[in-house]
C-alpha positions in Angstrom: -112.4 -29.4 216.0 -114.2 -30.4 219.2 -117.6 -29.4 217.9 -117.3 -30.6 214.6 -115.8 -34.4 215.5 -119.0 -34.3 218.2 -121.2 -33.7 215.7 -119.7 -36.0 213.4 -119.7 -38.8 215.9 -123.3 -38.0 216.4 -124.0 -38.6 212.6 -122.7 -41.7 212.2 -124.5 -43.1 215.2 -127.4 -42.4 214.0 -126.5 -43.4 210.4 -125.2 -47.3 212.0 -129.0 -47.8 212.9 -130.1 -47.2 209.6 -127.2 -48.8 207.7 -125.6 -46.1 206.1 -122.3 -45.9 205.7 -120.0 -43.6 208.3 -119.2 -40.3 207.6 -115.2 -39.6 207.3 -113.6 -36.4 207.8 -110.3 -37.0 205.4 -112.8 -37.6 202.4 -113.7 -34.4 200.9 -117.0 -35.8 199.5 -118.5 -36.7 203.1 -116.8 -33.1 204.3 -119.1 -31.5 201.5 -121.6 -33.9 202.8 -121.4 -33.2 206.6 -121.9 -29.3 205.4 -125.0 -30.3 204.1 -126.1 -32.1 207.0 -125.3 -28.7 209.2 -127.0 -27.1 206.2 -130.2 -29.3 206.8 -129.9 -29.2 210.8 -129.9 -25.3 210.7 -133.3 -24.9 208.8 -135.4 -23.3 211.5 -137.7 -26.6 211.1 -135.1 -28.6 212.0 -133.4 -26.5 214.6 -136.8 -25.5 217.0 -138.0 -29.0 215.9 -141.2 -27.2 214.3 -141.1 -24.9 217.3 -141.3 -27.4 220.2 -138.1 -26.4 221.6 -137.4 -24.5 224.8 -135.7 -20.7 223.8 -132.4 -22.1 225.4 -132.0 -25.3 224.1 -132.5 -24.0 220.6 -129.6 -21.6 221.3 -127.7 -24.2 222.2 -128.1 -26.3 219.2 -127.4 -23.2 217.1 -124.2 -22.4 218.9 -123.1 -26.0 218.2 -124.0 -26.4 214.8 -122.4 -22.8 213.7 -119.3 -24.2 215.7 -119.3 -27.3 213.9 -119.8 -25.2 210.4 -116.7 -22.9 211.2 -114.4 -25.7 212.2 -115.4 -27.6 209.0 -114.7 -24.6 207.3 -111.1 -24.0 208.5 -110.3 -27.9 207.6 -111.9 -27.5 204.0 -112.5 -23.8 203.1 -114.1 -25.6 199.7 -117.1 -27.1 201.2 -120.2 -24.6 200.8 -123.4 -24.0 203.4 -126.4 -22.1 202.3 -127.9 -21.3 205.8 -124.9 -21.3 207.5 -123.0 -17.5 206.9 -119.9 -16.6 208.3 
């Protein structure tokens, strides 16, 4: 769950600033929700940042995100992805 709460934490930083409200991982709604946000983050747009990225740092933004999809996963095998595949 390390991944997943990381990313999770990240989230709802960034949502504070713009006055959304936090994501919660005990609500299956913002778990379905937090897929899609993995969803979103793992478009390659998103992920090379339109291909400004470095090779590496890309991989490592991969590796996190597919981490975080799998542990969300193994919490709520209901929630769906359609970029990430297991």
């Amino acid at each position: 769950m390390k991944h997943l709460k990381q990313y999770v934490d990240q989230k709802n930083r960034w949502d504070t600033i713009f006055g959304a409200p936090a994501l919660d991982l005990t609500n299956p709604q913002d778990r379905q929700r937090i897929a899609e946000n993995i969803d979103s983050d793992l478009s390659p747009e998103n992920l090379t940042c339109d291909g400004e990225l470095p090779r590496a740092q890309v991989r490592a933004r991969y590796t996190m995100l597919t981490n975080a999809a799998r542990e969300l996963l193994e919490l709520d095998p209901t929630v769906t992805f359609s970029e990430y595949a297991e």
